[in-house]
C-alpha positions in Angstrom: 15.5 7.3 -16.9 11.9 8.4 -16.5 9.7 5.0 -15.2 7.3 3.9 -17.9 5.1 1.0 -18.2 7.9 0.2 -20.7 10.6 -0.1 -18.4 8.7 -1.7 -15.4 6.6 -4.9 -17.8 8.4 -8.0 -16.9 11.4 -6.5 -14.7 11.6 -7.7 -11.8 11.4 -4.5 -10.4 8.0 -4.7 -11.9 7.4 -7.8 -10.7 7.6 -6.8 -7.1 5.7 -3.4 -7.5 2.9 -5.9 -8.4 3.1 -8.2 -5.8 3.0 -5.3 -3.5 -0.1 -3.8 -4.7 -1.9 -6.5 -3.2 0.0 -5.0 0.1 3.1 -4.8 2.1 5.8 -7.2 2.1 8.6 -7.8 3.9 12.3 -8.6 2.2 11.5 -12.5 2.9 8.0 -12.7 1.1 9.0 -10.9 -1.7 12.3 -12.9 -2.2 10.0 -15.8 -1.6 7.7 -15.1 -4.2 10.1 -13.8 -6.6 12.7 -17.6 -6.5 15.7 -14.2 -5.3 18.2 -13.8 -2.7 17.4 -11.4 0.0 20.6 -9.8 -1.1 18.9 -9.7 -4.9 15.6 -8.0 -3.4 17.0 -5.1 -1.5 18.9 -4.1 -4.4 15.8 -3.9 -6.3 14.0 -1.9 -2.9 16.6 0.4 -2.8 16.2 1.3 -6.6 12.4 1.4 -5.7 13.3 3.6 -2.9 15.2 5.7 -4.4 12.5 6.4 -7.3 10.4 7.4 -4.5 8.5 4.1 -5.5 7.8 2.2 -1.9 9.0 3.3 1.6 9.7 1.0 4.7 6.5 1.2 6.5 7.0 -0.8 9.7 8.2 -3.7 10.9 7.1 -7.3 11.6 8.5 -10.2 14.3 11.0 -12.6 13.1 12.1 -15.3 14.0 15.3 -13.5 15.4 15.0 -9.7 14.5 12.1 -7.5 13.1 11.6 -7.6 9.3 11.1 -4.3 7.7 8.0 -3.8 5.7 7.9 -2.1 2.5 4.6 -0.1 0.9 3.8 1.5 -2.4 3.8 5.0 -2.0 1.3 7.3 -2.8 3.1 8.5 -6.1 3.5 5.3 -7.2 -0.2 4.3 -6.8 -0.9 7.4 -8.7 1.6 6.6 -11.4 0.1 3.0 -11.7 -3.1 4.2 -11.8 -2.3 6.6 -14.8 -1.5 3.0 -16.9 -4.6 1.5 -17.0 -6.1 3.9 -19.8 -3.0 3.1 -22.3 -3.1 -0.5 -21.4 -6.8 -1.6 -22.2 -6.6 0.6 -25.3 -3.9 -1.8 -26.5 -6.1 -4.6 -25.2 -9.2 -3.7 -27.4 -7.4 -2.8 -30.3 -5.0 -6.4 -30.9 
């Protein structure tokens, strides 16, 4: 299925390409911030990944192991960007 602002408007998957527009996150902050399993959150980063949506970008300390670090990729900051026109038009006209 193509990815639409359709698709992506309250999904979680959605949820969590917003969150990480503000930056990277790790599996913990997102899981954090979305009340989800870790488990629950790489399922949707894998999706993500696969789309070609956010790729691991690095890695932070942890307390026990390094936590991967997940980015937007360019594509999808592209994509997103491509929104914003549709969006406010249905904004100003409601």
């Amino acid at each position: 299925m193509p990815i639409t602002l359709t698709n992506l408007l309250g999904a979680t998957r959605g949820q969590i390409i917003t969150i990480m527009r503000s930056g990277p996150r790790t599996v913990k902050e997102l899981a954090e911030a979305l009340d989800l399993t870790h488990n629950a959150v790489r399922t949707h980063l894998a999706a993500l990944e696969s789309d070609g949506l956010i790729v691991a970008c690095g890695t932070r300390a942890g307390s026990r192991k390094p936590h991967t670090v997940y980015e937007l990729t360019e594509e999808a900051q592209r994509m997103l960007s491509q929104f914003y026109v549709p969006v406010l038009t249905t904004l100003l006209t409601i």
